[in-house]
Steps between C-alpha positions, in 0.01 A plus 500: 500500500857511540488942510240395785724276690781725511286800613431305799817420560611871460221577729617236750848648452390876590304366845794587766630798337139640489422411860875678575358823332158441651721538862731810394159671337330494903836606621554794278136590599436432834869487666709737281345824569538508864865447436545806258793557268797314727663294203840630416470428132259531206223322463469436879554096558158384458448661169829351412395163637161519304692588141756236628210227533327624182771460297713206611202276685441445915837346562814615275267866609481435829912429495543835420259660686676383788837603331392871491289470882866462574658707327306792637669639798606766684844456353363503120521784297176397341385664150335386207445085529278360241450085470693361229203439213440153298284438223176451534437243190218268622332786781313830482505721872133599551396859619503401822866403522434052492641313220285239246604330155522716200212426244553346183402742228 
């Protein structure tokens, strides 16, 4: 009962960062395109926003998100930018990019 319990609460946990990701999935879909390749560094800011939220949850990745938004700018040199990674010890990414708790073997 307990391994029940703190599914839910995992699950409960995982809510805003998977409704973050749920909003960057549309935008890389539906807004992105018509933009094309402006981002001065690699990956472009929302990719780096979604890794950013994947691995660190809606508001520490959100916080830098914003960090790198600014960051990009005419006066940047840009380049390679990758989100620094944590480990992912109670959560599995799906195929589709949102996050859920890891199962217990």
């Amino acid at each position: 009962m307990i391994s029940g319990v703190k599914s839910l609460g995992l699950w409960l946990v995982l809510v805003p960062r998977n409704a973050m990701l749920g909003f960057l999935w549309a935008y890389r879909k539906v807004i992105s395109p018509l933009y094309g390749q402006v981002c001065r560094y690699y990956p472009s800011c929302s990719l780096y926003a979604f890794r950013a939220i994947q691995y660190h949850g809606a508001f520490k990745g959100t916080g830098l998100a914003a960090w790198r938004v600014l960051r990009c700018n005419p006066f940047s040199r840009g380049g390679i930018d990758d989100p620094p990674e944590a480990h992912h010890t109670y959560f599995d990414i799906t195929e589709h990019g949102f996050v859920r708790p890891r199962k217990e073997v």
